[in-house]
C-alpha positions as a printed Julia matrix, in Angstrom:
623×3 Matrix{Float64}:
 45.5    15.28   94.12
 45.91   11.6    93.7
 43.95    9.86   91.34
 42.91    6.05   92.09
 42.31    3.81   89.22
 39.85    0.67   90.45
 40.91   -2.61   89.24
 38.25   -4.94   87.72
 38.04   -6.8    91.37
 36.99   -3.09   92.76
 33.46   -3.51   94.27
 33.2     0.28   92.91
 33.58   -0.82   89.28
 31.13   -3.78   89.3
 28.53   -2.97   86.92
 26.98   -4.29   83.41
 30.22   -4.46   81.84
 31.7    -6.85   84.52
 28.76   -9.88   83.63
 30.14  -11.99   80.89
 28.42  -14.76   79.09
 29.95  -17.43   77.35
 29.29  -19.93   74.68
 29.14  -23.04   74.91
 32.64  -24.1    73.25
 34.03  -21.16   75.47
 32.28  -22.59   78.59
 33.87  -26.09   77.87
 37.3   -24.68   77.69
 37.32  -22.83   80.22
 35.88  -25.54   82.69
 36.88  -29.02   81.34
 36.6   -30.98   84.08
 32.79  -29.91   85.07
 32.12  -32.09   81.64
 34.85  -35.0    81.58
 36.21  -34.75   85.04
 40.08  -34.62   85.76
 42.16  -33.69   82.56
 45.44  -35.9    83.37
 47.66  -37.43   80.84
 46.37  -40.62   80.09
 48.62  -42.59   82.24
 45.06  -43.41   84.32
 41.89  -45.0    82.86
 39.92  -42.24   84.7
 41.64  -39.11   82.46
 39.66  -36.8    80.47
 40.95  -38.35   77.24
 39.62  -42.01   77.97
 35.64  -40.38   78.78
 36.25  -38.25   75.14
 36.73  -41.66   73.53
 33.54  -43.2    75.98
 31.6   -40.33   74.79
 31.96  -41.1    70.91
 32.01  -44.66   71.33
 28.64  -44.37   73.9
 26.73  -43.0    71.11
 26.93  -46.11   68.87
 26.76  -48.48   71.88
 23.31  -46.87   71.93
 22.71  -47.13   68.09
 23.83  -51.34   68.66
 21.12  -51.45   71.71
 18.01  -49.54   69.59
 18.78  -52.53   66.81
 20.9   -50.56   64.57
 24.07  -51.85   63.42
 26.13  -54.9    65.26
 29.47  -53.6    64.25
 31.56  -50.88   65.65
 35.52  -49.95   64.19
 37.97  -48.35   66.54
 40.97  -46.98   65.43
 43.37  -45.66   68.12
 47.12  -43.99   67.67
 48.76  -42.19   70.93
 47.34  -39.02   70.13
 44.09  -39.87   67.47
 40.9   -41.0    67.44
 38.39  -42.46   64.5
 35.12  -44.51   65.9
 32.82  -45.49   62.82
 29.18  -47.68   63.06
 26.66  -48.85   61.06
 24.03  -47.55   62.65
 21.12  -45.07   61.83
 23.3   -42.72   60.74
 22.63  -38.83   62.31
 19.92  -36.9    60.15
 21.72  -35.02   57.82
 20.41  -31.72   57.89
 21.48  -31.73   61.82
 24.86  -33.2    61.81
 26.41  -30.0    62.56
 23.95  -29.3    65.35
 24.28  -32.58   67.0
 27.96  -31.91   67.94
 28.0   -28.15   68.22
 24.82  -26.92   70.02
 24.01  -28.04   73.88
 21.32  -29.66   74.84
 20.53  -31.03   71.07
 20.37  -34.68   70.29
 17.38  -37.54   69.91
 18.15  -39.18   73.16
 15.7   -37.04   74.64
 12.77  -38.23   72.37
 12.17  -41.45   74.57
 11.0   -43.44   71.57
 14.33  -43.57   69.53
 16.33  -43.76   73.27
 15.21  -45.49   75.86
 17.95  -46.46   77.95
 20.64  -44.35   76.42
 23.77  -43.5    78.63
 24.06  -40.22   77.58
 21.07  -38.43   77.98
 22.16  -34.68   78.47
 23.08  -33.54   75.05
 26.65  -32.52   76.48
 29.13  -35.6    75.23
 29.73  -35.02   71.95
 29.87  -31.44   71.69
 32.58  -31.61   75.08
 34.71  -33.86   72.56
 34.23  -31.19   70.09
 35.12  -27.76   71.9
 38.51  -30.3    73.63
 39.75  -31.23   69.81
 41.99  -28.98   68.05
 40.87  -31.39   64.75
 37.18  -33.06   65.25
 35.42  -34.56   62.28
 32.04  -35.71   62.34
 30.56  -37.64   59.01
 27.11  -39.18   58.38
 25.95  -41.67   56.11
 22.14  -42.08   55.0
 20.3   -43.38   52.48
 23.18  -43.07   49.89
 23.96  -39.23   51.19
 26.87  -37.96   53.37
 27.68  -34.69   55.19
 30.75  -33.95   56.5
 32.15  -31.26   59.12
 35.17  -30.62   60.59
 35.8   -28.21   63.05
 38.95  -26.9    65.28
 38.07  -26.39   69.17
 34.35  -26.11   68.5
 34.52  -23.71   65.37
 33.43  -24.65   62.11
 36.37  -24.73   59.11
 34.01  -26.75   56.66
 31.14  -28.66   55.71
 29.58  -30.42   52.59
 27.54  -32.75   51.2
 27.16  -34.9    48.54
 26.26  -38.93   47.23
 28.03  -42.03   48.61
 27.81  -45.86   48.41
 28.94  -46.35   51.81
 26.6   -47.85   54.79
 24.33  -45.81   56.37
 26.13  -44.95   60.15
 28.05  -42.67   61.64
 32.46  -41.45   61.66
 33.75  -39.36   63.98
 37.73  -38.44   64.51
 39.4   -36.46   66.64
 42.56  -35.38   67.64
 42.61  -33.7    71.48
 43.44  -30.36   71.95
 47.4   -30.32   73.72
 46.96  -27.07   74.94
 44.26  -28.82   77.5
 45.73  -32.07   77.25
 49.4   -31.64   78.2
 51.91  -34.54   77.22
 48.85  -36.91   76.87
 48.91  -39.84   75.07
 46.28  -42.84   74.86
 47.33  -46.3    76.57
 46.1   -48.76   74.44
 45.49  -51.03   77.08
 43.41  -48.78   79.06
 40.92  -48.48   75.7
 41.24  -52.09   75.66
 39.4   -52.97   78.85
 36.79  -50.25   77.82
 36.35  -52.21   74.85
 35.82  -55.3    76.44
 33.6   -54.07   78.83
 31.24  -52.81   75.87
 31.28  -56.26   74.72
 30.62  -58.25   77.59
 27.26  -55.52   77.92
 26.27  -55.91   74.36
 26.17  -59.8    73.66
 26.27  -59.85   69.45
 28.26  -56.91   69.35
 31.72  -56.71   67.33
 33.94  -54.18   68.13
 37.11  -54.0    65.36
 39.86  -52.02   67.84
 43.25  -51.62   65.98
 41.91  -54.65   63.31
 41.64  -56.9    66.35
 38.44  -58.47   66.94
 35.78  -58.11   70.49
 33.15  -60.11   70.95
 31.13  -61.91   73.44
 28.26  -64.72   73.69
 27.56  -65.16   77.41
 27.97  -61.36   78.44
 28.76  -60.51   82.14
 29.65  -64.3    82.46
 32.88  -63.86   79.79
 33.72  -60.64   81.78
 33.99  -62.38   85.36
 35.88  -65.17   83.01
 38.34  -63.16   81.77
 39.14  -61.18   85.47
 39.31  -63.95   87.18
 41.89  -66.8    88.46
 39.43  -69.82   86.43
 41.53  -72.22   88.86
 40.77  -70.29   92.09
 37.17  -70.26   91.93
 35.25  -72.08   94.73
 32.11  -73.05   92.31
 31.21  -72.33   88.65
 30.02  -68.94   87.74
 26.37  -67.74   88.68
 24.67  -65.57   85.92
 21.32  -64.17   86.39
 20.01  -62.85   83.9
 16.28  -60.8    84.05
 14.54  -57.64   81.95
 16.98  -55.1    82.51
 19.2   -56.46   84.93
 22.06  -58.94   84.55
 24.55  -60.59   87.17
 27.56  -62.39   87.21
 29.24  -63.72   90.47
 31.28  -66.17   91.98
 33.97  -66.19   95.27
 37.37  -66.43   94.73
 40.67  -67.06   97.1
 41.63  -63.46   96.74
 41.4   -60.98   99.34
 38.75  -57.98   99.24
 35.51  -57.53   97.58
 35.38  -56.83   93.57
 32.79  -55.27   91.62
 32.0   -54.45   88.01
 28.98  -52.52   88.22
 27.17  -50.98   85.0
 23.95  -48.99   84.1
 22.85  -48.5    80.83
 26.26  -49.9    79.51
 28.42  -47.12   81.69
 31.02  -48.75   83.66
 30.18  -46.74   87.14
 33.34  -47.28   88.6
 32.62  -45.76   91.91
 29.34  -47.27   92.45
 26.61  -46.05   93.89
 22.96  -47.08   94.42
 22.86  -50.41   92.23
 25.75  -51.59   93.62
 25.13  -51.04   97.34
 21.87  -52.82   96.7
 23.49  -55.7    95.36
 25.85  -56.06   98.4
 22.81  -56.3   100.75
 20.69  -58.25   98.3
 23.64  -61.17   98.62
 24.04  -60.99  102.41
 20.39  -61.01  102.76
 19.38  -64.26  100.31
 22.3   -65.97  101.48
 21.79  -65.55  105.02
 17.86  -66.82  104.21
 19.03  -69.51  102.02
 21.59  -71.21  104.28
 18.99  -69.72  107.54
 22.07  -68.51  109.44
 23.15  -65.0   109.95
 26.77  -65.11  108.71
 28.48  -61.94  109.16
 28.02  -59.34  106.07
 31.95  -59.33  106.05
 32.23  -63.14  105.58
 29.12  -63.53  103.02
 31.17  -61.1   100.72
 34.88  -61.91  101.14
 36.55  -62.66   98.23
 33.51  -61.99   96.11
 33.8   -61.26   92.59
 30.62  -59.82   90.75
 29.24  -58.24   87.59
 26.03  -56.11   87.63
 24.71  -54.32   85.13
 20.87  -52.54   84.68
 19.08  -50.42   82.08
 16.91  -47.5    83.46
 15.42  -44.73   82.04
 16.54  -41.64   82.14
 19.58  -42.67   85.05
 20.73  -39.82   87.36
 24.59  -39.67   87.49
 26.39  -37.98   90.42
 28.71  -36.48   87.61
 28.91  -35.9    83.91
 31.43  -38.58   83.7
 28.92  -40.94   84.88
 30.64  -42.9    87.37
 28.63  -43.19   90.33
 24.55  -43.81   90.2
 22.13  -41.68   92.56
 19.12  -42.91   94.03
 16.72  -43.46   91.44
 13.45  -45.27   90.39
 13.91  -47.84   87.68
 11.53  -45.98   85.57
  9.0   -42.82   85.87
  6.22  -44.95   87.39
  8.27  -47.84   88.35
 10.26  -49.73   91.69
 12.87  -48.04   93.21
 16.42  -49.28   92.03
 17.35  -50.64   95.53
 13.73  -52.67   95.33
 13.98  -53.55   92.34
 17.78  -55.33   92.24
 16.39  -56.56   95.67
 13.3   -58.65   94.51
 15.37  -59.9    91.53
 18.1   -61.34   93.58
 15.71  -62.37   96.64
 14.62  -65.35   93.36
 16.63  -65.76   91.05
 19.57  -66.59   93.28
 17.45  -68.01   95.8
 16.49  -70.21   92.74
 19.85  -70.75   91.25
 21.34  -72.42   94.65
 18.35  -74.47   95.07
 18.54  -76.06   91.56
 22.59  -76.57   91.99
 23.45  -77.97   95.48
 26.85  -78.46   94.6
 27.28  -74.78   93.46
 25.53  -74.22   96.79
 27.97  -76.33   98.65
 30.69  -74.67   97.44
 30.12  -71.38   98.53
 29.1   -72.23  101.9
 32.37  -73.9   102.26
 34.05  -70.64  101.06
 31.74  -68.57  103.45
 33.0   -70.39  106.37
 36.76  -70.59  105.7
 35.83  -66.93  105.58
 34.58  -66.87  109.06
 37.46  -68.9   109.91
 39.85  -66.62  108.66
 38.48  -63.8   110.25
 38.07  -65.42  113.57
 42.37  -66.33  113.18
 43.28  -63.09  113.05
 40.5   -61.27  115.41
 43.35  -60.96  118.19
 46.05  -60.08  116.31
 43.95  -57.88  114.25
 42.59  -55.77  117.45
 46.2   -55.29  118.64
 47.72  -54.5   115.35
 44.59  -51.66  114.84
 45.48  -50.14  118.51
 49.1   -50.03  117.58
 48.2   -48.41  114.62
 45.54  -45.66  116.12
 48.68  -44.64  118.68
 50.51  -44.45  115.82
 48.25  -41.83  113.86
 49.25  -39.17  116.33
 52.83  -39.39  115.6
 53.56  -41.8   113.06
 56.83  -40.07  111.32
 55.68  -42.66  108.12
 52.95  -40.56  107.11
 53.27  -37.05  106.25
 49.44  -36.41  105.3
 47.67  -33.78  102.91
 44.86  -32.0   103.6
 42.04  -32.87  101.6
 41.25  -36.94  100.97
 39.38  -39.36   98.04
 36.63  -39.52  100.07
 35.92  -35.74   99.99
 33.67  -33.96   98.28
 35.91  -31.32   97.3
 36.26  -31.17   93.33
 39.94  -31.84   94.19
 39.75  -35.23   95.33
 40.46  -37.01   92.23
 44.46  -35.16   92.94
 44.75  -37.03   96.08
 47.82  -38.83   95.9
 50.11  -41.02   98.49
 54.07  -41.11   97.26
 55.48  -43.82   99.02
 59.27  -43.38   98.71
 62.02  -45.4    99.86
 64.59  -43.9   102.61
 64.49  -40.71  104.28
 66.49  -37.96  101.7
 63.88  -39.07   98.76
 60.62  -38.52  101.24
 61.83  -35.18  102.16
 62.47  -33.72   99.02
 59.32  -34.83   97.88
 57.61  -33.56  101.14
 59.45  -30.34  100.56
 58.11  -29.78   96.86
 54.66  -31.46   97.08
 50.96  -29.69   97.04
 50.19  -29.86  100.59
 46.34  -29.64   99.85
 46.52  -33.21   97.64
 49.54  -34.94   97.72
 50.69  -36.67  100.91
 54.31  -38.88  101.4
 54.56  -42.33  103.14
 58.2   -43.32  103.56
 59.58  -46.94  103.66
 62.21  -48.1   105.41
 64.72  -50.44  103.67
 63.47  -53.13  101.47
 59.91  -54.19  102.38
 59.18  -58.13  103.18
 58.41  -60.29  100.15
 55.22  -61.23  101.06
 53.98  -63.29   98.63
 52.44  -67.41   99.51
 51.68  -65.32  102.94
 48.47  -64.68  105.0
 46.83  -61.69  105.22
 48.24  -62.34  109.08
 51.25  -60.48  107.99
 49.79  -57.33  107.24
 49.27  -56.93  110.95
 52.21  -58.36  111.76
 54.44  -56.36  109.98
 54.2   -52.81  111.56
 54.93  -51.22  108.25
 52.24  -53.06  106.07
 49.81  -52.41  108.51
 50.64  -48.1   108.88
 50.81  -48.25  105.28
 47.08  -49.93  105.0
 45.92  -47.5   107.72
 46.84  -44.65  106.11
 45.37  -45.87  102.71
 42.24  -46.98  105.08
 41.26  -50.13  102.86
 41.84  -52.77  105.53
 37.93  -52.68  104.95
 37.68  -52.24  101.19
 38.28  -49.7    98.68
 35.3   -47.53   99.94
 36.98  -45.17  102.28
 40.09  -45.45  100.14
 42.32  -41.65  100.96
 44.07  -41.36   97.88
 43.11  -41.4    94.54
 46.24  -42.1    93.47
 49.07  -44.42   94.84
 52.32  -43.38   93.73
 55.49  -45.85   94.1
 58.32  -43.51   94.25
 61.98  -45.33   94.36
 64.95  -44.84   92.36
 65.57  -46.36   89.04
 68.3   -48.67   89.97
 68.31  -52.73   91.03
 67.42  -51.66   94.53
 64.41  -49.13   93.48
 62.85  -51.72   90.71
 63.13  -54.91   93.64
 61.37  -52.18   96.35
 59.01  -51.4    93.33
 58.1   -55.49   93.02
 57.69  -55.88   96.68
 55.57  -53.55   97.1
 53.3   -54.49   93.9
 53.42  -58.23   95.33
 51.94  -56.71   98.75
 49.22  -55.04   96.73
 48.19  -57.68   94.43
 48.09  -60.45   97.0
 46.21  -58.26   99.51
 44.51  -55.5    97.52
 43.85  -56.85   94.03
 40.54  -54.36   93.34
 43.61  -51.45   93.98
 44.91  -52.26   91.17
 42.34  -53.56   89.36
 40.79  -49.84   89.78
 43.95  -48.32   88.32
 44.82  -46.73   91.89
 48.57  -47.64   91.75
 51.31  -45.5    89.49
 54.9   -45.97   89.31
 56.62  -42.21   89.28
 58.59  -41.26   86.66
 61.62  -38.73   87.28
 63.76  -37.38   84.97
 67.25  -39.15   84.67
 69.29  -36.32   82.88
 69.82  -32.49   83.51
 70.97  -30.89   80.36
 71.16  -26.87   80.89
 73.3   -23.91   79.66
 73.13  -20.28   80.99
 69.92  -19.8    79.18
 67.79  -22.87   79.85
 67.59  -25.75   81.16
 65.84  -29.44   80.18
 64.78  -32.45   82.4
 65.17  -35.31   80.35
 63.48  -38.92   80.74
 65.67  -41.67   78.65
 68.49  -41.29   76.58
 66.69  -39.98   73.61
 65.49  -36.93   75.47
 68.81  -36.22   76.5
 70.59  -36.27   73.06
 67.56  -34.14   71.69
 67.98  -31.62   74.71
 71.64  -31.67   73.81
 71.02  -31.28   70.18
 68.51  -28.54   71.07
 71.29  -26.07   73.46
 74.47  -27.2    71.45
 77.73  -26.14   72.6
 78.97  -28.77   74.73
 75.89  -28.13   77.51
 75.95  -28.88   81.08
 74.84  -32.31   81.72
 73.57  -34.03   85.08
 72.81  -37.63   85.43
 70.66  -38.26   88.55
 71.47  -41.49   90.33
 68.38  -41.58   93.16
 65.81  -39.45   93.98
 67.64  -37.94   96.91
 70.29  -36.32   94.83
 66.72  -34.25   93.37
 66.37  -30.73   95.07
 63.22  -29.66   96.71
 63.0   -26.98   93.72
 63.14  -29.27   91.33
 61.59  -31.87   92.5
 58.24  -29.32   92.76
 58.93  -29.38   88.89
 58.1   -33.33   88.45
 55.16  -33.83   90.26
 53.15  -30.87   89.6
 50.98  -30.32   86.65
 53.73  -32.31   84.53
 53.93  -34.86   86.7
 54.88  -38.39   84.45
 53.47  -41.5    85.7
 53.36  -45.38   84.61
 49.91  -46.86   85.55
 50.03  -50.39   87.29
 47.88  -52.27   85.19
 47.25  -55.88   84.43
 46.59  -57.95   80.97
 47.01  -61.27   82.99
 43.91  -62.49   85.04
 45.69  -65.07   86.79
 47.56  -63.5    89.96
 48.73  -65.95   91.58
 50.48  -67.77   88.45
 52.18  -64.22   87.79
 53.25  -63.56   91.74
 54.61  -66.98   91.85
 56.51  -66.56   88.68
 58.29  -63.26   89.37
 58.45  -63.59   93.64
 58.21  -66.99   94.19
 60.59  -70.04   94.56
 63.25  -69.23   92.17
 62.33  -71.91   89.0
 64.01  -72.47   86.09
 61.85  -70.57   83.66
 62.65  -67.1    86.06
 66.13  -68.53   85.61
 66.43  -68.9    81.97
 63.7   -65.46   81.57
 67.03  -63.59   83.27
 69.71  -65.31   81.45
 68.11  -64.43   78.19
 67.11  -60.41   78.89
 69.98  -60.11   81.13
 71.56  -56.23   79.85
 74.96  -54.65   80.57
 74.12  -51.14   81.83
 76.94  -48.92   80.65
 77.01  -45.16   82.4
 76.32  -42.86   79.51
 78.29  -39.67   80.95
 81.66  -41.72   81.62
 81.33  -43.53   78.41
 81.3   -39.77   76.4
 84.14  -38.78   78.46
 86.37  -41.37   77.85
């Protein structure tokens, strides 16, 4: 007679022996992203190795706000971490417990925390269990204890005197085996930085022995992210007991927000933010006693919000989006509250500054203006587009979208591609779930000095928009992630510009958000009978080479459609190797007109003296 032997999945053999539990390291591991969100790569400010650095870095952010210490150092390499202040310093005799124990901490003693950013005990101890080296030192009253553990797991601890500041070190090194290929972008730790700063007027962050440091808070920030030259009147900042606000309008196109609470960058919003979109409509529309469209109040708006409430509910552990929430226990609700503070003190701030006043009426109306230009072509352009939808052969779509709220959204990505052999290789290989292909054809217009006219104009521009869905703004943006995808040759890199150009003069905040990537794909294939390497630059290649010996086979890929399907599958999976779109100068328009503008002389010489001789590797070793 046959025997059957159940399998663990049986329903027979479900019993005590089936129910696990875990720790809490073990729990972390084995579901990252319910504490830090997506894991990635660091090649986008949202990856899980930027919020390990937020959480360290929170923690004495809220040692600066209770009065305690007005200096942070940051040290950052591509793969380490060390974040020392001068703060309080943890309590000795529960350093240990602080960083390895859930659901231990002093932020929830709401006498040494009050508006702390990380109120859930989780933070530190995620940053632990996701380190395969974590150290945690603290300084107090002329003692010290250090530990250092190895994916949550204690290797040693000890105590003893010092003559150092009281305060707090922590360093860690992120565990690879979580964190594949990841490396920090120093840039993306830079605008973090600054953002702390701009919060935390009198605070000095050190970051790689550069100094950060602000006097006039959210007005520096709006300073610094803005085209100074462009601005229709001089900055408004509001400033009130727990709420600050920067703002001004722009020439730009879109809406663009910096919204905070309790020092937390919530990137995608939520209830404080809203409110301070209709608060603006609403005074405005009292002040000037008209009722100006909502779209026209807030085009080309550029604002800076930040508030301090107790306890704040997050939609997430990463803390990017605020829930609907009272400003404290017994307190106005935060939509009131931001509300009632704009309803005066803007209301007050136009009255005592007619010219600032003036100025944004002006820009309200060349708003309406604008709009009213394009209403016709506009409507026409959207009903091309809706027909479109049905069959448009541009747009081969995925299944779930950014706006979801599947735990898979964050994968979301567009690949726009150039011709049709790239697009379906990619289409071929991709993750039909997340990952959806727009495809180009030929060299897109140079739209730079243009009106936003041409985005309905040009059939193209306007599909591409349409499938992205931010004619409207970012908030019903489909993709997380915005993926140029053209060959690395003269004709890739120009399709790579013009399409940048098209973003930055149109959709600025896409950019701004870190939405756009430029796809990296491998440029060598180096294999023998036994394996075989994908290799990114030259240096890869010789070490693949060096690596399989005897005279390997090697394949230099020219475009994208000389990729297989199979392989293709290979480079934008879970390896998948991006450059993030990211911008150090504030001043678009300067930068557009200097790379796609009028040829000048400076573009001129800038080519003459980085011009390089590109020699093909393979024929050069074969001669």
């Amino acid at each position: 007679m046959a025997v059957s032997t159940a399998t663990p999945t049986d329903p027979v053999n479900y019993s005590e022996d089936s129910i696990r539990s875990l720790d809490w390291k073990e729990h972390i591991r084995l579901r990252p992203g319910m504490y830090i969100g997506k894991l990635g790569d660091g090649s986008a400010y949202d990856d899980g190795i930027y919020v390990l650095l937020k959480e360290i870095v929170d923690n004495s952010i809220d040692e600066f706000v209770m009065g305690a210490g007005r200096t942070i150092d940051i040290n950052l390499s591509e793969h380490k971490v060390a974040v020392r202040d001068y703060g309080r310093g943890i309590p000795l005799g529960k350093v240990i417990d602080c960083v390895s124990k859930i659901n231990t901490g002093g932020k929830y003693d709401s006498k040494a925390f009050q508006k702390s950013v990380g109120l859930n005990g989780v933070g530190t101890k995620a940053v632990n269990a996701l380190s395969s080296n974590f150290i945690v030192q603290s300084y107090r009253d002329n003692r010290t204890k250090i530990a250092e553990f190895s994916k949550g797991e204690l290797l040693r601890e000890e105590e003893k005197d010092t003559t150092q500041r009281n305060g707090t070190a922590i360093s860690f090194l992120p565990d690879d085996t979580i964190f594949r290929h990841y490396r920090f972008i120093p840039e993306f730790a830079e605008n973090m930085i600054w953002n702390y700063v701009f919060l935390n007027a009198g605070l000095t962050i050190n970051f790689n022995g550069q100094k950060y440091f602000s006097e006039k808070g959210l007005h520096d920030l709006l300073v610094r992210n803005t085209d100074a030259e462009n601005l229709r009147y001089p900055i408004i900042h509001l400033k009130g007991e727990d709420i600050e606000i920067a703002m001004t309008h722009g020439q730009q196109y879109g809406e663009e927000y910096y919204s905070f609470v309790n020092g937390q960058h919530t990137t995608q919003g939520g209830t404080h933010q809203a409110a301070f979109r209709e608060a603006v409509v609403k005074t405005i529309r009292e002040f000037y006693k008209k009722e100006f469209d909502a779209a026209d109040v807030r085009a080309s708006i550029v604002a800076a919000v930040s508030i301090r409430v107790q306890e704040p509910v997050f939609e997430s552990q990463t803390k990017t989006k605020l829930g609907s929430q009272n400003i404290a226990e017994d307190g106005p609700s935060v939509r009131a509250f931001i509300n009632d503070f704009v309803k005066k003190a803007l209301d007050d701030h136009l009255h005592k500054n007619p010219a600032t006043a003036d100025g944004l009426l002006k820009r309200i109306l060349q708003s309406e203006r604008e709009r009213k230009d394009i209403a016709g072509i506009k409507k026409l352009a959207n009903e091309r587009a809706k027909k479109a939808s049905l069959h448009n052969k541009k747009l081969r779509d995925c299944k779930l979208h950014f706006e979801d709220t599947h735990e898979r959204k964050q994968d979301t990505t567009l690949f726009i591609t150039e011709g049709d052999s790239a697009s379906g290789s990619i289409t071929k290989s991709r993750d039909v779930q997340t990952q959806a292909v727009f495809s180009l054809k030929g060299k897109p217009l140079n739209c730079f000095g243009l009106t936003k006219k041409v985005v309905y104009e040009n059939e193209e521009f306007n599909l591409l928009q349409h499938a992205l869905n931010i004619e409207d703004g970012l908030d019903g943006l489909r993709y997380n992630n915005i993926v140029i995808a053209t060959d690395a040759d003269v004709d890739g890199m120009h399709i790579r510009l013009l399409l940048m150009t098209f973003f930055l003069q149109f959709f600025p905040d896409l950019v701004k958000a870190g939405h756009v990537s430029i796809l990296q794909t491998p440029l060598f294939r180096v294999r023998n009978k036994k394996e075989t390497i994908y290799c990114y630059s030259d240096e890869e290649r010789q070490r693949a080479i060096n690596k399989l010996g005897n005279k390997p086979e090697i394949t230099r890929f020219k475009g994208l459609g000389e990729i297989s399907p199979e392989e293709f599958g290979l480079f934008i999976g879970k390896d998948i190797r991006l450059d993030p779109v990211f911008l150090k100068e504030a001043n678009i328009k300067s930068l557009l007109e200097y790379f796609m503008g009028k040829n000048t002389p400076d573009r001129q010489q800038h080519i003459i003296q980085n011009l390089r001789i590109e020699v093909d590797i393979l024929e050069e070793e074969a001669v």
